[in-house]
matplotlib code that plots the C-alpha trace (Angstrom):
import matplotlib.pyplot as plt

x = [83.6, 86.5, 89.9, 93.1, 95.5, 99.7, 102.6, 105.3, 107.8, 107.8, 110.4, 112.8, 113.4, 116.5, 115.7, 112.6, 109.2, 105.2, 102.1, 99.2, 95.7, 92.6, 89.3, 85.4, 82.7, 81.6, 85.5, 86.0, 89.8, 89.5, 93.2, 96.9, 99.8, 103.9, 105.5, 109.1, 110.2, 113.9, 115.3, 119.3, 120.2, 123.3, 122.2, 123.3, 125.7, 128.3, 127.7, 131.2, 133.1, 135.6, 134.4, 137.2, 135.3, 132.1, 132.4, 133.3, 130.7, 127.6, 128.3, 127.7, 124.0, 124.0, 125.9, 124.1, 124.1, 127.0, 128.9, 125.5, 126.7, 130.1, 129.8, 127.3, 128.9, 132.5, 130.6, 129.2, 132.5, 134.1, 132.0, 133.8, 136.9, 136.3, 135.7, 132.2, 131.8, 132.8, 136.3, 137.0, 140.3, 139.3, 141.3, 138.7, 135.4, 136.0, 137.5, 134.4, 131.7, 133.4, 132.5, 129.4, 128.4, 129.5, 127.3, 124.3, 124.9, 125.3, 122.6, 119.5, 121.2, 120.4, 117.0, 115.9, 117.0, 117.2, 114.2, 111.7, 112.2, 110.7, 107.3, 107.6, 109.5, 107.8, 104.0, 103.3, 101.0, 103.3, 104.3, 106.5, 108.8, 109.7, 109.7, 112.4, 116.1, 116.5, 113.2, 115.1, 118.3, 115.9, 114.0, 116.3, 119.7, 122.1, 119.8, 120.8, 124.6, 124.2, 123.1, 125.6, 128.8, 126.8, 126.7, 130.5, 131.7, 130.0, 131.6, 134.7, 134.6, 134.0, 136.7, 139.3, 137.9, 136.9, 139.3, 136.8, 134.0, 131.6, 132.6, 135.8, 138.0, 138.8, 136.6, 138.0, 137.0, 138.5, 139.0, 140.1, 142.9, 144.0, 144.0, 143.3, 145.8, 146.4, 146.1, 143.1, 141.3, 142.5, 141.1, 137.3, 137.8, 138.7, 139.2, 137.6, 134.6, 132.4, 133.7, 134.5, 132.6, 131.1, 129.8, 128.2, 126.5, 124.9, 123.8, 122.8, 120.3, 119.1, 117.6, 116.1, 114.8, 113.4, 111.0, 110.0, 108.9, 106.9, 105.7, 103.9, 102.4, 101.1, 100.4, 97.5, 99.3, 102.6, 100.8, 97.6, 99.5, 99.5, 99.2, 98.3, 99.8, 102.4, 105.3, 108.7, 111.8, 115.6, 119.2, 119.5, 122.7, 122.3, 121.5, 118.2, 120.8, 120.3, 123.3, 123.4, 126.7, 125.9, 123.7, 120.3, 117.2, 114.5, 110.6, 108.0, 104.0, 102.1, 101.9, 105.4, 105.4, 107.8, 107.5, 111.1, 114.2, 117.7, 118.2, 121.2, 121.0, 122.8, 119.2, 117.7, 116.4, 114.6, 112.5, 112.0, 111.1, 110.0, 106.9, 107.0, 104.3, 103.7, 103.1, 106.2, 110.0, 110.5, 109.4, 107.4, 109.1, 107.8, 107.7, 107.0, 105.4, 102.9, 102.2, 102.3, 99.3, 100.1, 103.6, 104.6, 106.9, 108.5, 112.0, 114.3, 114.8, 111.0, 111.5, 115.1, 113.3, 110.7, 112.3, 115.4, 115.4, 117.9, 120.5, 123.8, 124.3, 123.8, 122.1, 120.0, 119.1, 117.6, 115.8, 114.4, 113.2, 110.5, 109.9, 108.8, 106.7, 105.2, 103.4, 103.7, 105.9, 103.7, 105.5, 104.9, 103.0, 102.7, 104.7, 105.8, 107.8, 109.9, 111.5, 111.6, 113.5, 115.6, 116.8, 117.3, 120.0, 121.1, 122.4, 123.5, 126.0, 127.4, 128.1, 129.3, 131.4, 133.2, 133.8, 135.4, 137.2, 138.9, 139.6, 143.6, 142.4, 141.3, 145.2, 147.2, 146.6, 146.2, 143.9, 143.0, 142.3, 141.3, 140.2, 138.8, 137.1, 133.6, 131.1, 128.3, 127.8, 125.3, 125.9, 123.5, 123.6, 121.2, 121.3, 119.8, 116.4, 116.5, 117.8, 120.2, 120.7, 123.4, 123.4, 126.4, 127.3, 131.0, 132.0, 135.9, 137.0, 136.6, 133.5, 130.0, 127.8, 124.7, 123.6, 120.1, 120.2, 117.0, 117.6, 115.8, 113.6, 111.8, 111.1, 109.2, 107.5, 104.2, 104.4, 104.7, 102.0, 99.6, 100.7, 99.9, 96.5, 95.9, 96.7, 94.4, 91.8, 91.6, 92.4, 91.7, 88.3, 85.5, 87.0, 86.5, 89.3, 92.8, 94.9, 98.9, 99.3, 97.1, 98.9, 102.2, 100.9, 100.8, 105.1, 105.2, 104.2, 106.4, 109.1, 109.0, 110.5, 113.2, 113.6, 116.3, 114.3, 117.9, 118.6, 115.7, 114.9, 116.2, 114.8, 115.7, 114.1, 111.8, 110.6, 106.9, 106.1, 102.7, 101.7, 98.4, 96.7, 94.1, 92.1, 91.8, 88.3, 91.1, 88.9, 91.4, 91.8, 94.6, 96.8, 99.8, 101.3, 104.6, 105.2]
y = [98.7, 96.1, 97.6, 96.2, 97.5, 97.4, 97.9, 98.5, 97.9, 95.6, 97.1, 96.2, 93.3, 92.4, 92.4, 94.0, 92.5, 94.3, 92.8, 92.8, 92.3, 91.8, 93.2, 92.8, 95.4, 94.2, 95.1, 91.1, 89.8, 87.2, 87.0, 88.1, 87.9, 88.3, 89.1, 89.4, 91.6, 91.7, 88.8, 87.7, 85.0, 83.0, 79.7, 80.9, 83.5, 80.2, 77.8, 77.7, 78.8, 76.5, 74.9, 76.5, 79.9, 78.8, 79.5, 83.0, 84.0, 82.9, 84.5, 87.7, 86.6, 88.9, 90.9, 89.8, 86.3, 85.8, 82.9, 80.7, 80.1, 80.7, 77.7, 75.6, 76.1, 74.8, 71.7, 71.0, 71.4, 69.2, 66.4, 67.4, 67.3, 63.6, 65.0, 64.0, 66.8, 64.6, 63.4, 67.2, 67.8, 68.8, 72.3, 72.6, 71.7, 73.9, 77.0, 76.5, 76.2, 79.1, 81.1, 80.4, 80.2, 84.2, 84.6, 83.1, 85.3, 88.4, 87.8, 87.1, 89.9, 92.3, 90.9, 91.0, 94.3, 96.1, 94.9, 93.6, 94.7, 98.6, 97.3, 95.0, 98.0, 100.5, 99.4, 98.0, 100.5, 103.2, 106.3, 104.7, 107.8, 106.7, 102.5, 102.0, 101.7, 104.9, 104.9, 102.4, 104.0, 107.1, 105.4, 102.0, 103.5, 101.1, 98.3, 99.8, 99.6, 96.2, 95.2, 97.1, 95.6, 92.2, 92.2, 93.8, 90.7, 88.2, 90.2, 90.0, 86.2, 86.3, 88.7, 86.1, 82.9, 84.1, 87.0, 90.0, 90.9, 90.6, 88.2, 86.9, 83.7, 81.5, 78.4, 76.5, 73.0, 70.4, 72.8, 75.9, 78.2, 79.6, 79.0, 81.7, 82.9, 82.4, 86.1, 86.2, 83.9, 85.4, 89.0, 87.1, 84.7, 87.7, 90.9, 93.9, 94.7, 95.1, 92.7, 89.2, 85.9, 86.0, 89.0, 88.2, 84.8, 87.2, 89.8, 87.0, 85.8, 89.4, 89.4, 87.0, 87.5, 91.2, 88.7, 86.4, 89.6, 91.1, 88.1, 87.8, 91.3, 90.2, 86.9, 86.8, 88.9, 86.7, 83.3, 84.0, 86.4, 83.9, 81.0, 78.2, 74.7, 73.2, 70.4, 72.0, 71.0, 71.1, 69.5, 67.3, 65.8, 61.9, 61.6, 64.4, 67.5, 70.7, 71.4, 74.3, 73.4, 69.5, 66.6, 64.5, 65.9, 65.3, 66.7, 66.7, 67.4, 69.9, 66.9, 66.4, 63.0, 62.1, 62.4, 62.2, 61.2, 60.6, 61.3, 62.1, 65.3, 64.1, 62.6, 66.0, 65.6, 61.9, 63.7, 67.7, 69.3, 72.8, 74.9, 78.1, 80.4, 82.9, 86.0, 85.9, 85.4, 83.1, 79.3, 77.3, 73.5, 70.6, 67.1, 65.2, 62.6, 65.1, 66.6, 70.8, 71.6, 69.5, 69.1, 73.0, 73.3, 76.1, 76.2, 78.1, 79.2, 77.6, 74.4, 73.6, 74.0, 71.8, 69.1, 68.9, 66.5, 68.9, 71.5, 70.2, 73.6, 74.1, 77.2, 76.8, 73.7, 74.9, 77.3, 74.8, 72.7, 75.9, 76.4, 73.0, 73.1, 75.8, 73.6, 70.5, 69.4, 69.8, 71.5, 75.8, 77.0, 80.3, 82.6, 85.2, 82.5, 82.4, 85.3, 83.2, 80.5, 83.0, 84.3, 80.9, 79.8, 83.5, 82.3, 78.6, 80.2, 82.6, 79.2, 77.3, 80.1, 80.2, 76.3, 76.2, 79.4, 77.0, 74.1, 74.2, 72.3, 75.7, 77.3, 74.6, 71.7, 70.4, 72.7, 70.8, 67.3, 66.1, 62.3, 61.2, 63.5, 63.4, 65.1, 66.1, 67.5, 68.8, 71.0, 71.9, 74.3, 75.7, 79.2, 82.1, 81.8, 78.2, 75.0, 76.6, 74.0, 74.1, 71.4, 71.5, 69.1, 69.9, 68.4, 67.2, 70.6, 71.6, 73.8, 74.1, 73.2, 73.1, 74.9, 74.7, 76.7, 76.4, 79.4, 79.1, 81.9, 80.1, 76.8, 79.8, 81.1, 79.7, 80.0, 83.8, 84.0, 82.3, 84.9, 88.0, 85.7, 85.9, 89.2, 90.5, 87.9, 88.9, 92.9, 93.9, 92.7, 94.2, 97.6, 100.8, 102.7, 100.5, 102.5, 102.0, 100.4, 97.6, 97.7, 97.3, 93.9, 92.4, 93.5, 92.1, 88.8, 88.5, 90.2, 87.6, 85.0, 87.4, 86.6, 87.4, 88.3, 88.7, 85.1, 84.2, 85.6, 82.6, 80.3, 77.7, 77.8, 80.0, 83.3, 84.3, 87.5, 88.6, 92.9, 94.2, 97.0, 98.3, 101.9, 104.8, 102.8, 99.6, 97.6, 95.1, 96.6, 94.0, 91.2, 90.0, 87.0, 85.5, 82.2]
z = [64.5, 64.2, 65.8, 65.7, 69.0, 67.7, 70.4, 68.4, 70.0, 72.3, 75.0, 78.0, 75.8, 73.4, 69.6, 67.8, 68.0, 67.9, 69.4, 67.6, 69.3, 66.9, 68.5, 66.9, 66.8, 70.2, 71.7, 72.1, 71.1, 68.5, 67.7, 69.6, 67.7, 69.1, 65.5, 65.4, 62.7, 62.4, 60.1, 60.8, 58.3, 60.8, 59.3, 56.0, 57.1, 58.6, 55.4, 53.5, 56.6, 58.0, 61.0, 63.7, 62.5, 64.0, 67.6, 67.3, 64.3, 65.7, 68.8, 66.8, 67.1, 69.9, 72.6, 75.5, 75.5, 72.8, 75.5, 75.1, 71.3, 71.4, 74.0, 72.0, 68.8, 70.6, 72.4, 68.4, 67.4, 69.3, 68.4, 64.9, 66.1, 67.5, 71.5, 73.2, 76.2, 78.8, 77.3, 77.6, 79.8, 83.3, 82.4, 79.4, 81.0, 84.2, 82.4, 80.2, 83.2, 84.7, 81.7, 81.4, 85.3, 85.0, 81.5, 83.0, 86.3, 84.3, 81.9, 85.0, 87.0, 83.6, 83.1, 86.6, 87.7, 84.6, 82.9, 84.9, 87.9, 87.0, 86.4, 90.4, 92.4, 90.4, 89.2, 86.0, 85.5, 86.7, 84.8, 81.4, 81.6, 85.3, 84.8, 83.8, 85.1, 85.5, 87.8, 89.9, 90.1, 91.6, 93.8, 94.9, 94.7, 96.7, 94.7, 91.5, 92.5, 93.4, 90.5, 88.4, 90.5, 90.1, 86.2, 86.3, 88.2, 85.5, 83.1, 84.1, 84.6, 81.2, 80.3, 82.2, 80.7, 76.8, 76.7, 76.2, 78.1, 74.7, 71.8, 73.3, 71.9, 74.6, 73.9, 70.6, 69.0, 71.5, 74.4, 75.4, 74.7, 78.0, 81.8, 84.4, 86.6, 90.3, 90.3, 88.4, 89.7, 93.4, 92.2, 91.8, 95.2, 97.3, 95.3, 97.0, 99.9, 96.4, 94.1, 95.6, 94.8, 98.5, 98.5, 94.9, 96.4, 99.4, 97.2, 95.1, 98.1, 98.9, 95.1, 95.7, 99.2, 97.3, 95.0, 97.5, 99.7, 96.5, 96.2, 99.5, 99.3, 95.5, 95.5, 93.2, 90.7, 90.8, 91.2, 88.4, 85.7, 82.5, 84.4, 82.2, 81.9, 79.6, 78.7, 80.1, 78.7, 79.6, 80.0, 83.2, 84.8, 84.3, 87.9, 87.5, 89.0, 87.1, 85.7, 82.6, 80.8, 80.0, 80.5, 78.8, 77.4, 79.8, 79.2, 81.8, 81.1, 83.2, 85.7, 86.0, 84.8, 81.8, 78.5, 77.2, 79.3, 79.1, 75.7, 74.0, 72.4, 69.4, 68.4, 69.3, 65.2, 66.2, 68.9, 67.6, 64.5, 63.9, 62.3, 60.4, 60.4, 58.0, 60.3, 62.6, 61.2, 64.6, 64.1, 66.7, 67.9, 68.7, 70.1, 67.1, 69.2, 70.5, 67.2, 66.4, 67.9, 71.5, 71.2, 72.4, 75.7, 77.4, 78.1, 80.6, 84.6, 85.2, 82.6, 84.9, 87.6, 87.1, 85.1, 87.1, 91.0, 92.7, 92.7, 93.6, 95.5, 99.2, 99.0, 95.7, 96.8, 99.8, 97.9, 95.6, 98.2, 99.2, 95.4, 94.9, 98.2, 97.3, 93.9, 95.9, 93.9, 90.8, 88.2, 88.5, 85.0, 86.4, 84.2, 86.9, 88.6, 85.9, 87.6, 91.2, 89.3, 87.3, 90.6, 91.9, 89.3, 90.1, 93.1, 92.0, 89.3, 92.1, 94.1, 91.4, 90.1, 94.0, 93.7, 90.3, 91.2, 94.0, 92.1, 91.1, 87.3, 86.4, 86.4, 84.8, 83.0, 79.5, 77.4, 74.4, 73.2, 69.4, 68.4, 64.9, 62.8, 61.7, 59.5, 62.0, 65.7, 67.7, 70.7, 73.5, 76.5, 78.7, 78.1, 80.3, 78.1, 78.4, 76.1, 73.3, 69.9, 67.3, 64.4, 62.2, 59.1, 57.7, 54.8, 53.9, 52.8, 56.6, 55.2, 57.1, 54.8, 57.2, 60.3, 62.3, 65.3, 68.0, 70.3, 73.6, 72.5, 69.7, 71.8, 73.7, 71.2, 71.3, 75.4, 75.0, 71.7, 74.5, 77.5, 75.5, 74.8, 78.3, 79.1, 75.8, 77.1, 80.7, 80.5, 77.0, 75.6, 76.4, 76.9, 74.8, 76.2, 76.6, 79.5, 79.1, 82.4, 80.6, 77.7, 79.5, 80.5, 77.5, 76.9, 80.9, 80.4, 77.4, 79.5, 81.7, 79.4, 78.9, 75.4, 73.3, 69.6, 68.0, 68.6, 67.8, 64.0, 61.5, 59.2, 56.8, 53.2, 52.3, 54.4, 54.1, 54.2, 55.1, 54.2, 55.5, 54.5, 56.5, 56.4, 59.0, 59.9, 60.5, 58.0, 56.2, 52.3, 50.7, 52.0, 50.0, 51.5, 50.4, 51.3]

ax = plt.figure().add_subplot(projection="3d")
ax.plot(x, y, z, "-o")
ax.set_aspect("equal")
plt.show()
């Protein structure tokens, strides 16, 4: 008899979203499905708002990654305002970086230690009441604290830079609206013997000396869990650097050779477009050039890693040099090493943050700088998830009057659809009796893209809607589709 297996929901992750694996008579999968179920209109929600407004409304997106957009919506503003990113004042573009050096540090510290790391330290198929956080804080206490005073500190870089810890002001169309203090930025260099910059950058290196460890005691598991190759895309310094705030649009293949590179992101439109399906309320990208069914890429810590030459950081650079080793250089399409690279940029952002923190632009200077006005801008960042797009036109009332987001979530949409594949394909069929642990693999491998579903849940035009209705034998009754 068919069956049809539904995790609902989908947890350690931030949004709403179910699984749904399709099995046949013979307990074979014939279909995996990541739907995401929550529907948040921002496209719409910004249209007849004056631009200025922009910057702090879509940040309400979500309050774990709200600096991504308040950041991306500013860089497309400034475009408005006449101001390509790098005619920003110095002031402006380091009090910005700052900000979101300590959002990206925050943000991998959460996911890493408070999300993933349960089913590593603990067992993915360890008891669910115990793998958790709360299971970590048991068993890993001085971990636990570490990684609490680690998110506190990125926090509080963003409480000095944006002026609240969650939804703050301080980026605005053209620049910024304050400087930090000698004081301030004092209290982060040296502060306390738990909450200084240096201590961050070694705890930083522990982290990630805790994967690398796992990862030598379960190397099959880290280096063959949804491995499976794939174009990986990202923002790159002109000269190939990583760098998350600003740069070109480079896009390797699974051999690392290039496919797109050194393109503007103002001509994102030229190269990208976007597919809805009607099962999920999160669209699928593309490279236009490569067509829907070819043109899929991933985004995020792996994608930087594996598009960008180098990290213009000491210590993540030296730790890049082994990650790339370790491939040969080939680009890594493993998806557990997105946690290797995720902790990798954990420690870059902890160095970057100590530079800018010692670089006298960031506590006087001028703070904002306008030119001539125009009637469309696009902003890009490299968010936690990955490459972050907002697309505003404004007409000459000062009105939005369109808005296409591309959240690094949705670019990773089709990568994660294709992980839970792997998992249902390689642990599920062919059983009569799914165990949790198994079950918990599917949510791993999507919790390994740390995706934000919040973000992620827009569309423009029309939403399907697909309602099945099946019997207590699971045999499909009615389907009513609205598309």
């Amino acid at each position: 008899m068919a069956r049809k297996i539904t995790i609902d929901p989908v947890t350690r992750v931030e949004g709403h979203g179910k699984v749904t694996i399709q099995l046949d008579d013979q307990d074979r999968v014939i279909q995996t499905r990541l739907h995401i179920v929550e529907f948040r209109g921002f496209e719409r929600f910004v249209q007849g708002r004056p631009y200025w407004e922009a910057p702090v409304l879509v940040q309400r997106l979500c309050g774990i990654c709200p600096v991504s957009h308040h950041l991306c919506a500013s860089k497309a503003m400034d475009v408005i305002v006449g101001v390509d990113s790098d005619q920003l004042t110095p002031t402006a573009d380091k009090v910005r970086r700052l900000m979101h050096y300590g959002q990206v540090f925050q943000s991998h510290v959460l996911h890493f230690f408070y999300l993933a790391s349960p089913d590593l330290l603990l067992g993915v198929d360890s008891d669910p009441v115990k793998r958790n956080i709360f299971g970590v804080m048991n068993t890993f206490p001085e971990l636990a604290k570490r990684a609490v005073l680690m998110r506190k500190f990125g926090q509080e870089v963003i409480r000095l830079t944006a002026g609240k810890k969650i939804h703050g002001t301080g980026s605005i169309p053209g620049g910024v609206n304050k400087h930090l203090t000698v004081l301030e930025g004092n209290e982060l260099l040296h502060g306390t013997s738990e909450f200084n910059v240096d201590l961050m950058i070694e705890w930083a290196q522990e982290g990630l000396d805790l994967f690398k460890s796992y990862h030598q005691k379960n190397r099959d598991f880290i280096d063959h869990f949804a491995d499976f190759p794939s174009h990986y895309m990202s923002m790159v310094r002109k000269d190939g650097a990583l760098d998350l705030y600003h740069g070109v649009l480079r896009m390797v293949d699974s051999n690392g050779d290039k496919l797109i590179d050194q393109v503007n992101y103002q001509d994102y439109a030229d190269y990208f477009s976007e597919e809805v399906r009607s099962w999920t309320y999160m669209k699928f990208p593309f490279l236009k050039s490569k067509g829907k069914e070819h043109g899929w890429y991933r985004v995020g810590p792996l994608a930087r890693l594996n598009t960008c030459d180098f990290i213009p950081t000491p210590i993540a650079q030296k730790e890049f040099e082994q990650y790339q080793a370790y491939t040969q250089g080939k680009p890594h399409g493993m998806s557990m090493h997105m946690h290797w690279a995720r902790l990798i940029e954990v420690v870059h952002a902890a160095e970057c943050m100590k530079e800018l923190l010692s670089d006298p632009d960031l506590y006087e200077g001028e703070l904002v700088r306008t030119g001539l006005r125009r009637a469309e801008g696009v902003g890009v960042i490299e968010a936690p998830r990955g490459t972050l797009f907002h697309h505003y036109q404004v007409n000459e009332q000062d009105l939005i009057t369109m808005c296409n987001l591309i959240v690094s979530t949705t670019s990773n949409n089709e990568a994660m659809n294709r992980a839970v594949g792997w998992v249902a394909d390689t642990q599920v069929s062919g059983r009569r009796e799914i165990p949790e642990g198994v079950l918990n693999q599917v949510e791993v491998a999507i919790r390994a893209y740390d995706p934000c579903l919040s973000c992620a849940t827009h569309a423009i035009g029309q939403m399907p809607l697909e309602i099945s209705l099946y019997n207590s034998s699971h045999e499909l009754l009615d389907r009513v589709v609205k598309n």
